[in-house]
N, C-alpha and C positions, 0 to 999 in steps of 0.2 A: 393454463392461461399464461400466456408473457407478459411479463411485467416492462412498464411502460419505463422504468429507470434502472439504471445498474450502476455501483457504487467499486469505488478504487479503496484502500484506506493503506495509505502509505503509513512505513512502520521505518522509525531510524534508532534501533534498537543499542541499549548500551545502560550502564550505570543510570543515565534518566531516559528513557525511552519518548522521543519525540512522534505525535500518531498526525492523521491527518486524514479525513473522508472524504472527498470528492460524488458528488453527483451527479449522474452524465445520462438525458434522453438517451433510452438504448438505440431509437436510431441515430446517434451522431457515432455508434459503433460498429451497430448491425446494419446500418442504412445509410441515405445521403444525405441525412440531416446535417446544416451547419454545429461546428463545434460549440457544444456551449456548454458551463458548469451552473448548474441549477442550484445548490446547494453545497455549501464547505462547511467543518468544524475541524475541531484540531484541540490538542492537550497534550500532556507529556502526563505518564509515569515513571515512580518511583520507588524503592526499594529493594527488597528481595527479588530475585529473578523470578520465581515462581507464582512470587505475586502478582510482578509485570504481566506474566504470558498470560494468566488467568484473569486479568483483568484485558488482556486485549481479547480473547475470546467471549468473556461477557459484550466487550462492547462489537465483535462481530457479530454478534446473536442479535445484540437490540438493534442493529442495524439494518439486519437482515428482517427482521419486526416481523409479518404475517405474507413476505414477499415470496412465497410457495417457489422452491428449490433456486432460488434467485440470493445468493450468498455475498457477501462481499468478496471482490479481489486483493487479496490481502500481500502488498509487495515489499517485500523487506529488505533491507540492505544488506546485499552477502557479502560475506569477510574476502576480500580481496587480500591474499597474501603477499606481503610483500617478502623477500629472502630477505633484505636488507635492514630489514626491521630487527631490533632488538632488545626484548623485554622483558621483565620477569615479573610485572605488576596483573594481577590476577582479574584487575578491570577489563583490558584490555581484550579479555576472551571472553567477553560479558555477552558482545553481538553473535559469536557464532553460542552460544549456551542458550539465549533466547531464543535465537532461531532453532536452534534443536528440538525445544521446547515447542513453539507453537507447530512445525512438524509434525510431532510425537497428540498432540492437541488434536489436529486433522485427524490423523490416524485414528485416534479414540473415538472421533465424531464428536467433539464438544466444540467445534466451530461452527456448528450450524452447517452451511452449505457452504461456507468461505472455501477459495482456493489459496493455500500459501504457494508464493513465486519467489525467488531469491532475487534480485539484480544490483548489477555491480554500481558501485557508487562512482567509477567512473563514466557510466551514462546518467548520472545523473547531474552529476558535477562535471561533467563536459561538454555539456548541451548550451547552444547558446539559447537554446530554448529557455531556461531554466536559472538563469542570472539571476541575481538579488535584483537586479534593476528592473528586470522583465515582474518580479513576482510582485514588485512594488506596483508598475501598470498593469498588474491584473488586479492588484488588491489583494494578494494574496501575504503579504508581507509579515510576519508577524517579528515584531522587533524585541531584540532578547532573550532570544532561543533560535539557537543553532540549529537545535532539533528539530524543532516543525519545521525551521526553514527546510530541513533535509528530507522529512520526510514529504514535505509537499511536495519539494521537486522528485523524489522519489515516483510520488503518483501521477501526475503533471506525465513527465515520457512514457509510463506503463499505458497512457491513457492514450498519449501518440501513437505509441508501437502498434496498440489494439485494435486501431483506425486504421492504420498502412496496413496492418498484416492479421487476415481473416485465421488462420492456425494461432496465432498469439490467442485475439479476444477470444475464441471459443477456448483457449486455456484458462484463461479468466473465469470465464461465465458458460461453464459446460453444458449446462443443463436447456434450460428453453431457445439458446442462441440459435441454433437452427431450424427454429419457428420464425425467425424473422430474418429478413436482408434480401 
């Protein structure tokens, strides 16, 4: 059976990891339903990197709840290399460790049915979609964390991309997606 919602959880990984759910009628993905977000939550973790990724995995599980092969799409901020960049603080390679990690997580099968995607934070941070101004008339604002702001708007374009382009969502949401649309 296909489930009637399908979930984003944006991930703005780092030293405090910024998370963020989104809930989207699968047909505003799979179908011509107007766009609409049914349900948000959001948090940050912290400490140990090991602890992070295994606390984002618990909470792709509970997310994913009794939703029969219907996983979260789990979209992370990939490290965009800059050459000009120059550093030797061992933070700083905190986002690509964590991402390795929830990777290596998929692989094991301890995501539940989640798909990890990597994308560059320059679609996320170049979108005028996706402005502090816009997130404030969505209501999506969260003031005092960079992080959720980040990774909202992280999930916000993956949730656009998925809508414009039928190969993106079904990289999303592999499984029942082509029972509907």
């Amino acid at each position: 059976m296909t489930t009637r919602y399908v979930h984003v959880m944006g991930i703005d990984p780092g030293g405090t990891t910024g998370w963020v759910i989104l809930t989207v009628p699968r047909l505003c993905i799979f179908g011509d339903a107007a766009s609409e977000i049914t349900e948000w939550d959001y948090g940050e973790f912290t400490g140990p990197e090991p602890v992070q990724a295994t606390a984002i995995a618990e909470l792709a599980r509970v997310t994913q709840g009794l939703d029969y092969r219907t996983g979260p799409a789990i979209i992370c901020e990939g490290w965009d290399q800059n050459p000009d960049f120059k550093s030797t603080d061992e933070e700083t390679l905190s986002p690509v460790r964590l991402g390795a990690m929830l990777s290596l997580l998929q692989f094991q099968h301890k995501l539940g049915d989640a798909t990890v995607h990597f994308q560059s934070r320059t679609l996320a941070f170049g979108s005028k979609a996706t402005t502090d101004d816009k997130l404030k008339r969505y209501g999506m604002y969260v003031e005092g964390s960079d992080h959720i702001r980040a990774a909202t708007k992280h999930a916000i374009i993956a949730l656009r991309r998925a809508r414009e382009n039928w190969d993106f969502a079904i990289e999303l949401w592999p499984y029942p997606a082509n029972g509907v649309g």
